[in-house]
C-alpha positions in Angstrom: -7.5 -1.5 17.0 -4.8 -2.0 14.6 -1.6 -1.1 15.0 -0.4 1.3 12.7 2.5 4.1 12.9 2.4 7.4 10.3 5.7 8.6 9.4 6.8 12.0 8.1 10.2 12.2 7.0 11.1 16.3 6.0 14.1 16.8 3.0 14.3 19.6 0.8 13.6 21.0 -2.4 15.6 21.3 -5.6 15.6 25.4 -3.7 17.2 23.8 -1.0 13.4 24.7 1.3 12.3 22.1 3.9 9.7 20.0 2.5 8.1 16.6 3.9 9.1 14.4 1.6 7.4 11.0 3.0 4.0 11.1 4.4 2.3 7.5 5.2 1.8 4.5 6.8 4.4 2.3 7.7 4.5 -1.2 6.6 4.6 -3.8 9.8 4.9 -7.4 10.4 5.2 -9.2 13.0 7.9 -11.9 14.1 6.6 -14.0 16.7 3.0 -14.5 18.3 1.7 -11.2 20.3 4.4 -8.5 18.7 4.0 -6.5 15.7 7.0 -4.1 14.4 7.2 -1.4 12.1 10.9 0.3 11.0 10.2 3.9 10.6 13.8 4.6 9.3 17.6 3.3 9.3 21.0 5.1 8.5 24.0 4.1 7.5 27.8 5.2 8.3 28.5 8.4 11.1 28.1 10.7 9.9 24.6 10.5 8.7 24.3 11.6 4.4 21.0 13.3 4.6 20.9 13.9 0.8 19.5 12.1 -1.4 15.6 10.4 -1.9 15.4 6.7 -1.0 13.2 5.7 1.5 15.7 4.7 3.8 13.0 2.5 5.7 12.4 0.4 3.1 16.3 -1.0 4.3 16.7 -4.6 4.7 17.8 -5.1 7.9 17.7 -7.3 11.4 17.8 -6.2 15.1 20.9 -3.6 14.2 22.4 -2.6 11.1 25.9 -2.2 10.5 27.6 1.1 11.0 24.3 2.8 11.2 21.0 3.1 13.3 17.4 1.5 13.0 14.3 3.7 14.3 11.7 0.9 15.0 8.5 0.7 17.0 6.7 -2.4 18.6 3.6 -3.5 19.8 3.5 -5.8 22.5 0.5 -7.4 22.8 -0.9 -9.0 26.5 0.9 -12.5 26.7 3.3 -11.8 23.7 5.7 -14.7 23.0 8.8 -14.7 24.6 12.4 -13.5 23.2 15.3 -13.8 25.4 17.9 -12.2 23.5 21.3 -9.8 23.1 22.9 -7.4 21.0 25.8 -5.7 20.4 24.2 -2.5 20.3 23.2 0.4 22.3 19.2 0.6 22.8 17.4 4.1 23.5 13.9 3.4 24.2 10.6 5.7 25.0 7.1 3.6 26.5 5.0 5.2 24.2 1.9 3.5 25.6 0.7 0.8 28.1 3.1 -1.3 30.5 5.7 -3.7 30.4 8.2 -6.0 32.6 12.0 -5.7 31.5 13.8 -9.2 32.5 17.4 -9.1 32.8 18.9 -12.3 33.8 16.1 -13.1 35.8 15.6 -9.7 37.6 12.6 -7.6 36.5 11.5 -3.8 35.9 8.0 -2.7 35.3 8.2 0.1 33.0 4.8 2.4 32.2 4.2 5.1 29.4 6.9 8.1 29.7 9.4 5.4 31.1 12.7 5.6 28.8 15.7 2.7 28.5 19.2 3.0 27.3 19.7 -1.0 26.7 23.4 -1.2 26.6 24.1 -4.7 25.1 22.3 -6.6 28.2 20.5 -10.1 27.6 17.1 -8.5 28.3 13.2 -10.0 27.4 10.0 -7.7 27.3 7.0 -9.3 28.6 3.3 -7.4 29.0 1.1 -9.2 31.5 -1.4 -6.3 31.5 -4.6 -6.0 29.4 -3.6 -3.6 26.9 -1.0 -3.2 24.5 2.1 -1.5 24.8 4.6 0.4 22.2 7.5 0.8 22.6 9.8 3.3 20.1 13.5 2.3 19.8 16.6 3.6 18.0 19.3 1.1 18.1 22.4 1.7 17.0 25.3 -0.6 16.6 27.9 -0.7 19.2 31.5 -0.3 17.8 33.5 -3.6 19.2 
């Protein structure tokens, strides 16, 4: 199966009614061997301007974005490729699907679907030695330093 993540992203009409503005597929790529990502949305600046049309997913960004949030979600593949890395951010995460190990320095948690995280700028690596995928949803946001 093919990963793929439908977004629908609700403004408002010139009446000021609730509308979905967005309805569709969102655009992924993938980084390194075994994962595949898909940014669903970012912000930028607290508080958050909700007015306005862009498509606010179509953002360049990295990991984080400056003075604002990014809503991604990742596959992880069996055997995905390794990425040891920090942030300065704080992470919320949901296990959408499947199961994976957290490492954290060395020490590991298995976490299964319904499992959440809050990553709080830890030096962390997500590894899936299962047989099925798992997806992971994540809305980092930049930690204020």
């Amino acid at each position: 199966m093919t990963f793929q993540v439908r977004r629908v992203v609700t403004g408002h009409d010139a009446s000021g009614k609730a509308i979905v503005t967005i309805d569709d597929l969102v655009p992924v790529n993938s980084a390194r061997p075994g994962v595949t990502t898909a940014v669903a949305w970012t912000s930028e600046g607290f508080p958050v301007d909700n007015n306005g049309d862009a498509d606010e997913g179509k953002r360049q960004t990295g990991t984080t974005h400056a003075n604002g949030t990014v809503f991604r979600i990742i596959e992880f593949a069996p055997g995905n490729g390794p990425r040891n890395h920090r942030t300065d951010s704080i992470d919320y995460a949901c296990i959408l699907s499947g199961e994976i190990d957290m490492d954290l320095d060395g020490e590991e948690v298995h976490l299964k679907a319904g499992d959440v995280i809050v990553q709080r700028g830890t030096i962390h690596n997500w590894i899936n030695r299962g047989t099925e995928p798992c997806v992971i949803a994540f809305e980092i946001g930049r930690a204020h330093v």
